[in-house]
MOPAC internal coordinates of N, CA, C and O (Angstrom, degrees):
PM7 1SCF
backbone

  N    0.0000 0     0.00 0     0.00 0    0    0    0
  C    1.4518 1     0.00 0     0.00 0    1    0    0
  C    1.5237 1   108.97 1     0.00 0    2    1    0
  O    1.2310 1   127.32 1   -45.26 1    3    2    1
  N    1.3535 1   103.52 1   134.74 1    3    2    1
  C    1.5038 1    91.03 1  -172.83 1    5    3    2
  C    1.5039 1   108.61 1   -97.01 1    6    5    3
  O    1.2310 1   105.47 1    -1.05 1    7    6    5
  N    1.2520 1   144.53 1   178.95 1    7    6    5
  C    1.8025 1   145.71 1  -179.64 1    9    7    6
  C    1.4718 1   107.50 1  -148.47 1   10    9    7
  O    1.2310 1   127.22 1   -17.33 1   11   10    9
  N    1.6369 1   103.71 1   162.67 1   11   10    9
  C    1.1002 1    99.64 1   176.37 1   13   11   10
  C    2.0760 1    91.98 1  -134.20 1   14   13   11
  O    1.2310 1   123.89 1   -23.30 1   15   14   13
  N    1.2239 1   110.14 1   156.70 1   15   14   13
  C    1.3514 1   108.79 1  -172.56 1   17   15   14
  C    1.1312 1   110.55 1  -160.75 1   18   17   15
  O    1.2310 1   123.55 1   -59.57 1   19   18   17
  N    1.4982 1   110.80 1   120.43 1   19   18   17
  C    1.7603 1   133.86 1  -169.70 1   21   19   18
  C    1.6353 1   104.74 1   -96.95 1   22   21   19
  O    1.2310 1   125.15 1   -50.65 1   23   22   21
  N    1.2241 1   107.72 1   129.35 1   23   22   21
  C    1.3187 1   121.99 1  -173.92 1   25   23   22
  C    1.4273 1   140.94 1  -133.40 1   26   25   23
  O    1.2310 1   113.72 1   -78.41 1   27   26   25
  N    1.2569 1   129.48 1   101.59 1   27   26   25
  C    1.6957 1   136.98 1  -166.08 1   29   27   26
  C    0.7859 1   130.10 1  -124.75 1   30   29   27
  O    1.2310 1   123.94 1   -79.88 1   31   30   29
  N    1.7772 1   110.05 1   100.12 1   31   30   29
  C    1.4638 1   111.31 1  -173.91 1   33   31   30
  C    1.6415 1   123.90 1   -92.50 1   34   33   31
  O    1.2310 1   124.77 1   -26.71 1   35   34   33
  N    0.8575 1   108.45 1   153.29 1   35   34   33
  C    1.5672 1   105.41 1  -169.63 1   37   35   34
  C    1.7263 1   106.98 1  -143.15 1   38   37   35
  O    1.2310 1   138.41 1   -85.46 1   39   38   37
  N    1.3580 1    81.92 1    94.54 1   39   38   37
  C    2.0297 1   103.09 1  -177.82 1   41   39   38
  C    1.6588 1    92.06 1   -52.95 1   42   41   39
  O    1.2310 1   118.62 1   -15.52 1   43   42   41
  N    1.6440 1   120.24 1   164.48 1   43   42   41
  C    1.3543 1   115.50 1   178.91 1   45   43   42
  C    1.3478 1    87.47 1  -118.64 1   46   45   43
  O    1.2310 1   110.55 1  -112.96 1   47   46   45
  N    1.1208 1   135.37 1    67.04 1   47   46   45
  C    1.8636 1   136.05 1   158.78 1   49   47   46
  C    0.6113 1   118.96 1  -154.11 1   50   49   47
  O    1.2310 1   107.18 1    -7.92 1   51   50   49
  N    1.7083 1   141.48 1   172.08 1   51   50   49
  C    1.1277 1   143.79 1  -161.76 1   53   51   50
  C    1.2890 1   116.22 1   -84.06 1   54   53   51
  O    1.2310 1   104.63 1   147.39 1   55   54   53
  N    1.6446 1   145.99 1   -32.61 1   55   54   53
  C    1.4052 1   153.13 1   176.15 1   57   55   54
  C    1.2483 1    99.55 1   -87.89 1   58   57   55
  O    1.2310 1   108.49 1  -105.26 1   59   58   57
  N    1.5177 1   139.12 1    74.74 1   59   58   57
  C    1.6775 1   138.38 1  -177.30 1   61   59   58
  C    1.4925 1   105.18 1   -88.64 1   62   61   59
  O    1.2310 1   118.96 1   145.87 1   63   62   61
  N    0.9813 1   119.59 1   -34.13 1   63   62   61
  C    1.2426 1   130.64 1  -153.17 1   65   63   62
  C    1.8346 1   113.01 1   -60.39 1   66   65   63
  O    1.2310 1   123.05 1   152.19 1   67   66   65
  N    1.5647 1   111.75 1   -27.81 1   67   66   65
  C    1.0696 1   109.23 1   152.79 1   69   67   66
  C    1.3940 1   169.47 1  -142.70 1   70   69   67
  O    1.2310 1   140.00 1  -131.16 1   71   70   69
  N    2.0731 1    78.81 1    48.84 1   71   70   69
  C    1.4962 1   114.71 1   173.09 1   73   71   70
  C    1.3616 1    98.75 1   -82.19 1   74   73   71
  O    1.2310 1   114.66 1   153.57 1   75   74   73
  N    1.9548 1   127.72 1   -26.43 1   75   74   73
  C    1.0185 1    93.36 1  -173.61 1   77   75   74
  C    1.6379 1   117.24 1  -119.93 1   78   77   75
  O    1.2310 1   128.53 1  -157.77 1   79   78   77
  N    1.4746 1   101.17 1    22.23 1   79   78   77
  C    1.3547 1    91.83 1   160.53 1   81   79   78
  C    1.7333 1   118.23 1   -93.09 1   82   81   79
  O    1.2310 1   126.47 1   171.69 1   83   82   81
  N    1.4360 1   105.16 1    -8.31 1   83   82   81
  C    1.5368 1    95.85 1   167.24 1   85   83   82
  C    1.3705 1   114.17 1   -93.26 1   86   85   83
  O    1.2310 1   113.19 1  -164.73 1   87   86   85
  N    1.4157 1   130.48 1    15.27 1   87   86   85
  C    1.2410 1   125.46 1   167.90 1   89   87   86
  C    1.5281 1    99.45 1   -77.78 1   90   89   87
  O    1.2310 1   129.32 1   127.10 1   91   90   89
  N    2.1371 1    99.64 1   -52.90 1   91   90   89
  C    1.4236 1    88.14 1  -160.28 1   93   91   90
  C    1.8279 1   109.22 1   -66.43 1   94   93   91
  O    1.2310 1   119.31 1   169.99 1   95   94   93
  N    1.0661 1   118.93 1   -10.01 1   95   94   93
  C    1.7631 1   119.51 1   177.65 1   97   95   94
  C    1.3276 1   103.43 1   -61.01 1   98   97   95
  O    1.2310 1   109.84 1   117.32 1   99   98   97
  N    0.9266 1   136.66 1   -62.68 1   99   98   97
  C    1.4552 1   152.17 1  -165.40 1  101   99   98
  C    1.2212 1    83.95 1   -64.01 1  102  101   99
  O    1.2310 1    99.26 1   117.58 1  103  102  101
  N    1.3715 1   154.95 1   -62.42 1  103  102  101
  C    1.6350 1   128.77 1  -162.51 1  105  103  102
  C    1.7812 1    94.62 1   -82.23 1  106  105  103
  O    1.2310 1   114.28 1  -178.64 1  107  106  105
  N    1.2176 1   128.43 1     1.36 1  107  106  105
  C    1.5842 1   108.87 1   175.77 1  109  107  106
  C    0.9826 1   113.91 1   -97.15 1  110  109  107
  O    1.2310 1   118.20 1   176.90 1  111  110  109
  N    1.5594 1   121.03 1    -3.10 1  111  110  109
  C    1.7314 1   146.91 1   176.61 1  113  111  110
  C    2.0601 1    93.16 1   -68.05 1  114  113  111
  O    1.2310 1   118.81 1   171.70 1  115  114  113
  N    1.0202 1   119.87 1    -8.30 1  115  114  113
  C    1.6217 1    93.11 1  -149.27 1  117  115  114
  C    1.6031 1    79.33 1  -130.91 1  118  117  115
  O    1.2310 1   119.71 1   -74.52 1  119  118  117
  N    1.6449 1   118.17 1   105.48 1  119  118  117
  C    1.5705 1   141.62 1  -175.73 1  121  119  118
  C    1.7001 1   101.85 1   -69.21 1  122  121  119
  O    1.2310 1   124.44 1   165.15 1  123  122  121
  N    1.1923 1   109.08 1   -14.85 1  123  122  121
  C    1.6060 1   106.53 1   176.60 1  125  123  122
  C    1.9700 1   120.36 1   -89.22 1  126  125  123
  O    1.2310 1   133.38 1  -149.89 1  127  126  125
  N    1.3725 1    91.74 1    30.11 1  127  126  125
  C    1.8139 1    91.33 1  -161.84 1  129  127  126
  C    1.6577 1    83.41 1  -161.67 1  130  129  127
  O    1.2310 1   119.83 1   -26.85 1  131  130  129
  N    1.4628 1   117.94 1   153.15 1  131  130  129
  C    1.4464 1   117.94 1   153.68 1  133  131  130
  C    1.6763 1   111.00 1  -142.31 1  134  133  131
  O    1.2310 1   128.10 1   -42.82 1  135  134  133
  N    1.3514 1   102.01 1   137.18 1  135  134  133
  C    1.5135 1   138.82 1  -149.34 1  137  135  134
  C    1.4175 1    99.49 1  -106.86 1  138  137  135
  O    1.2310 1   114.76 1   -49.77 1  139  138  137
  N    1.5740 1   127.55 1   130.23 1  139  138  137
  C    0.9845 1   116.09 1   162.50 1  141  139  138
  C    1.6841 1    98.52 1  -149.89 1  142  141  139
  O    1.2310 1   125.52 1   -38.31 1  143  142  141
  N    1.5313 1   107.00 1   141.69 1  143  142  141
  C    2.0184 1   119.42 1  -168.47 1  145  143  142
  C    1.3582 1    95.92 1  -118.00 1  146  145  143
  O    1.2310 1   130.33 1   -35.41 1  147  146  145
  N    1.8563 1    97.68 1   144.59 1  147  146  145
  C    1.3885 1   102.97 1   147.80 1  149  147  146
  C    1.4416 1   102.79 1  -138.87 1  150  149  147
  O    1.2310 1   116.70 1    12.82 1  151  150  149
  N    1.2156 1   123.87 1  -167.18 1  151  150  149
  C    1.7113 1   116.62 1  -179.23 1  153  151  150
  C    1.5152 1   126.37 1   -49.55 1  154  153  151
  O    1.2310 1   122.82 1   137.50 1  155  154  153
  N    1.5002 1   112.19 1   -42.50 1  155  154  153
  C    1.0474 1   108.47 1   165.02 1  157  155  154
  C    1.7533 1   148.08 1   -66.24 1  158  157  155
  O    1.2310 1   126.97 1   159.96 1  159  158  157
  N    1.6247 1   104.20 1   -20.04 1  159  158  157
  C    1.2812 1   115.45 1  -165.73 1  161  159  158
  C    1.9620 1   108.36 1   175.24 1  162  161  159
  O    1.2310 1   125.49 1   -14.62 1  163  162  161
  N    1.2611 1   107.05 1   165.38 1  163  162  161
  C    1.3214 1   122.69 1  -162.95 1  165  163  162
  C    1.4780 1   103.66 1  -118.52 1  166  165  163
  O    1.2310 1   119.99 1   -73.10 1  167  166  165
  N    1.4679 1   117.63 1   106.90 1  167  166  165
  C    1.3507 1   129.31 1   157.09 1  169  167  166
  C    1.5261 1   123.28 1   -67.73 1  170  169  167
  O    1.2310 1   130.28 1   -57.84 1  171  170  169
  N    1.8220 1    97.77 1   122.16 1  171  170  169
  C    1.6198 1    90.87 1   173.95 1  173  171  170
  C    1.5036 1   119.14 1  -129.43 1  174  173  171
  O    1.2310 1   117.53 1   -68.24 1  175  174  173
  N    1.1660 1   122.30 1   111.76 1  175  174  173
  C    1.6753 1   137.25 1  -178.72 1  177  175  174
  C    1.0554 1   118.00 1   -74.25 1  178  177  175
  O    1.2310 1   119.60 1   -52.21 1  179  178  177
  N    1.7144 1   118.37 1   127.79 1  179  178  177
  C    1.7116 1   104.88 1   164.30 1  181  179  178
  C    1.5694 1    99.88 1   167.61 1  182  181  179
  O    1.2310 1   136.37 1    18.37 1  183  182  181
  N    1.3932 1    85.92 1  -161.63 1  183  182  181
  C    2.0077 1    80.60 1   159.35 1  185  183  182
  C    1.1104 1   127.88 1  -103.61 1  186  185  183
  O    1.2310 1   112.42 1   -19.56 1  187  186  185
  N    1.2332 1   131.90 1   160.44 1  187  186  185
  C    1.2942 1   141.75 1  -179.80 1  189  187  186
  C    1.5676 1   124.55 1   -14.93 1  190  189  187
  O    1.2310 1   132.64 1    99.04 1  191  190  189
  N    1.6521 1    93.19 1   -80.96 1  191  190  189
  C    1.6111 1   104.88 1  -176.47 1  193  191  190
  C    1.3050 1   116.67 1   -70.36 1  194  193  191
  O    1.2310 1   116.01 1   173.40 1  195  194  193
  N    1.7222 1   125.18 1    -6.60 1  195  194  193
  C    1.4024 1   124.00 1  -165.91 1  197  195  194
  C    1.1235 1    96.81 1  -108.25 1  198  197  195
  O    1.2310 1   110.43 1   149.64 1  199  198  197
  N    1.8014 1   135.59 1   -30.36 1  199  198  197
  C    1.4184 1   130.49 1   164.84 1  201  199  198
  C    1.3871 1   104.53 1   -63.23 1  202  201  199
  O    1.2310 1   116.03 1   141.19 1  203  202  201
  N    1.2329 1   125.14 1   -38.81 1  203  202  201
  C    1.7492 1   104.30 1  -159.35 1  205  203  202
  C    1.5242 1    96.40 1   -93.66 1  206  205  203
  O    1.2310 1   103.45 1   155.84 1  207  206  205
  N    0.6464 1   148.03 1   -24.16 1  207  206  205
  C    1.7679 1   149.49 1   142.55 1  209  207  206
  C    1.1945 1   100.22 1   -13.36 1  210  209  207
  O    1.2310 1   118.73 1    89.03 1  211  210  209
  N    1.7233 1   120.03 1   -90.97 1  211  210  209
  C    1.4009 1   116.67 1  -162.17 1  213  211  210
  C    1.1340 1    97.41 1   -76.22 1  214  213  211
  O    1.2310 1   102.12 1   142.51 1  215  214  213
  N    1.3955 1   150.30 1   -37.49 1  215  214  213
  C    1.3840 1   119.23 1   170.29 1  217  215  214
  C    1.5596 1   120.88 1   -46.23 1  218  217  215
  O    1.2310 1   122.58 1   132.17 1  219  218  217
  N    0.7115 1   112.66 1   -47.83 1  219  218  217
  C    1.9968 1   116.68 1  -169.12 1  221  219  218
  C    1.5186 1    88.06 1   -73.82 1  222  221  219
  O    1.2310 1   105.69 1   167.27 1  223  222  221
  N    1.4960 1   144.14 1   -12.73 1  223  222  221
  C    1.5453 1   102.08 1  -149.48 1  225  223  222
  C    2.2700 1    71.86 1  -108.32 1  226  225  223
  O    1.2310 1   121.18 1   146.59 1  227  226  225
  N    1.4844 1   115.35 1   -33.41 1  227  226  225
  C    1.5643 1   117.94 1   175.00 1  229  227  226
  C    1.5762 1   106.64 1   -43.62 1  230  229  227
  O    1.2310 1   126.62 1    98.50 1  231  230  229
  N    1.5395 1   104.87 1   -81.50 1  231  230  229
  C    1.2782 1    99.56 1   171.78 1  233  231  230
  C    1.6157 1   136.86 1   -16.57 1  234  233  231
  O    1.2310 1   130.58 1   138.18 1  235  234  233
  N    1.7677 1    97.20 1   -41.82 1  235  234  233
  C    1.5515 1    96.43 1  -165.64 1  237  235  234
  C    1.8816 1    88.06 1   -84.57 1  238  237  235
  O    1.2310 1   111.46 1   144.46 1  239  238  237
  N    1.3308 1   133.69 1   -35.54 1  239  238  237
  C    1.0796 1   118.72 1   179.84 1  241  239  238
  C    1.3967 1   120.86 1   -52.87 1  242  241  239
  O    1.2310 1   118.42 1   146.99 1  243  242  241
  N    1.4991 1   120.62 1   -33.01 1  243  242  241
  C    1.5976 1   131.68 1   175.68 1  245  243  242
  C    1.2732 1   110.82 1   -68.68 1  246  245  243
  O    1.2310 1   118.49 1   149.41 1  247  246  245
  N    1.2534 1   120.48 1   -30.59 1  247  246  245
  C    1.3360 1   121.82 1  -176.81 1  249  247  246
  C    1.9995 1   115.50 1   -95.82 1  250  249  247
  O    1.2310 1   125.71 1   171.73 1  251  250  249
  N    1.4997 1   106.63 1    -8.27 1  251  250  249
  C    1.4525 1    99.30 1   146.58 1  253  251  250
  C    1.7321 1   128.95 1   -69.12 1  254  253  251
  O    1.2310 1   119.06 1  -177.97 1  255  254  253
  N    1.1041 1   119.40 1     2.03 1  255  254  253
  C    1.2194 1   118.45 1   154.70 1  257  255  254
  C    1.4887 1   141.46 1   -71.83 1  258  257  255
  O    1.2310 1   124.00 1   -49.50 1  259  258  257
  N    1.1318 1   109.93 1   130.50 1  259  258  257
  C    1.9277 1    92.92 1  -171.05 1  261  259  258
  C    1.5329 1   132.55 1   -49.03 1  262  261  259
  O    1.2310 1   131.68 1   131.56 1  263  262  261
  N    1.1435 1    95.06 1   -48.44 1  263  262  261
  C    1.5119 1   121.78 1   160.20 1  265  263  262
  C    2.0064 1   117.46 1   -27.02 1  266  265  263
  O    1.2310 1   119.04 1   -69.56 1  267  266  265
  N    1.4765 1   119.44 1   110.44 1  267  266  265
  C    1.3864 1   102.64 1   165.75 1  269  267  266
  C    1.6263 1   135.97 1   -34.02 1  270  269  267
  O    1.2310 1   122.18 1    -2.38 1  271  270  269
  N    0.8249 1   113.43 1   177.62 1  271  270  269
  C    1.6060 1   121.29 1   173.50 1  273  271  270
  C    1.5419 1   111.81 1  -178.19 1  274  273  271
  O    1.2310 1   125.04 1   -25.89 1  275  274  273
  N    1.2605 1   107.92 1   154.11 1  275  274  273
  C    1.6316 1   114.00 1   175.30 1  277  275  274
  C    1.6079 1    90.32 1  -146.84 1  278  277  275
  O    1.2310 1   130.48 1   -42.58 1  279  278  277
  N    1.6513 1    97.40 1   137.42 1  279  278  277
  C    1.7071 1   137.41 1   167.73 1  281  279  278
  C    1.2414 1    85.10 1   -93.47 1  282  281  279
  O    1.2310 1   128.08 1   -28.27 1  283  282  281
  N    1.6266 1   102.04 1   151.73 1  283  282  281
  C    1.6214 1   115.45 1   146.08 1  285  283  282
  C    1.4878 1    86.43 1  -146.40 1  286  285  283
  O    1.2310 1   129.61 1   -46.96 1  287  286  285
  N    1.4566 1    99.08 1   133.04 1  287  286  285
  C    1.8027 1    91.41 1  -177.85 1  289  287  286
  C    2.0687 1    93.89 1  -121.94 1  290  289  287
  O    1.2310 1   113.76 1   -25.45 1  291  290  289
  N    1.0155 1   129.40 1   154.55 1  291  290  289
  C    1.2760 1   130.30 1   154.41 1  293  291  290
  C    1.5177 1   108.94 1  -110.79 1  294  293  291
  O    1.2310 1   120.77 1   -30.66 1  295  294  293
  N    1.4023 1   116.14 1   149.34 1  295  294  293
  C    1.7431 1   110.67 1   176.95 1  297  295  294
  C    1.6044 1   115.02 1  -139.54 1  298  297  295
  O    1.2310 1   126.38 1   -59.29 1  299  298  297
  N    1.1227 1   105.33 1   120.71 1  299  298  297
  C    1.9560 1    89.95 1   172.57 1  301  299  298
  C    1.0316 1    98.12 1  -124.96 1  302  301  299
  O    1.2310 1   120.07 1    -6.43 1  303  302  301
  N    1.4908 1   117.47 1   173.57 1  303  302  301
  C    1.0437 1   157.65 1  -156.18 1  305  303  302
  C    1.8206 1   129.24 1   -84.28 1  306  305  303
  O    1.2310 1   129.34 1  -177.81 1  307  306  305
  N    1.6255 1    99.61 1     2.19 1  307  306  305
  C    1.1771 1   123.51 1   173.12 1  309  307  306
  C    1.4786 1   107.29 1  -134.14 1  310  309  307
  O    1.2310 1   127.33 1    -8.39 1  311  310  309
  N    1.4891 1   103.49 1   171.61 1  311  310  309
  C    1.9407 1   124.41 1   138.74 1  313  311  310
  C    1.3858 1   117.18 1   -68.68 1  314  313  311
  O    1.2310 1   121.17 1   -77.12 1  315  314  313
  N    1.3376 1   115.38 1   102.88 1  315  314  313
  C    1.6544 1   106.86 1   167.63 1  317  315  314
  C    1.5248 1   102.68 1  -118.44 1  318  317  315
  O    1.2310 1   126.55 1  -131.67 1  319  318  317
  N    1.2548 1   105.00 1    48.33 1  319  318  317
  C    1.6668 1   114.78 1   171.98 1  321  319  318
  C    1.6158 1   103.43 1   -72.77 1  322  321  319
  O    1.2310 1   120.10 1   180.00 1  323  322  321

């Protein structure tokens, strides 16, 4: 099944700007998924089990940092790339 999944992270400090462009790098690292950003949020294409994989395994790397953070992910049930 393939998905599509909208994504916004929101570092809780004042210099955000580049916790989250190396999040979104790190999901453009992974040829089994395709990623596409604009200011507001991070598009992710693919199938199912291979998007929520590298999402959950990125996330958990962002979230070894001390520092807060907030995900908001949306997910459906298609490609609307």
């Amino acid at each position: 099944m393939e998905t599509s999944v909208e994504i916004s992270m929101y570092p809780l400090k004042e210099v955000y700007k580049p916790e989250i462009l190396a999040f979104i790098e790190r999901l453009k690292s992974h040829s089994n998924i395709r990623v596409k950003s604009n200011r507001m949020s991070t598009q992710v294409f693919g199938e199912y089990k291979n998007v929520m994989q590298i999402i959950t395994d990125e996330m958990g790397e962002t979230m070894q940092n001390p520092d807060a953070v907030v995900f908001v992910l949306k997910l459906m049930n298609s490609n609307r790339e």
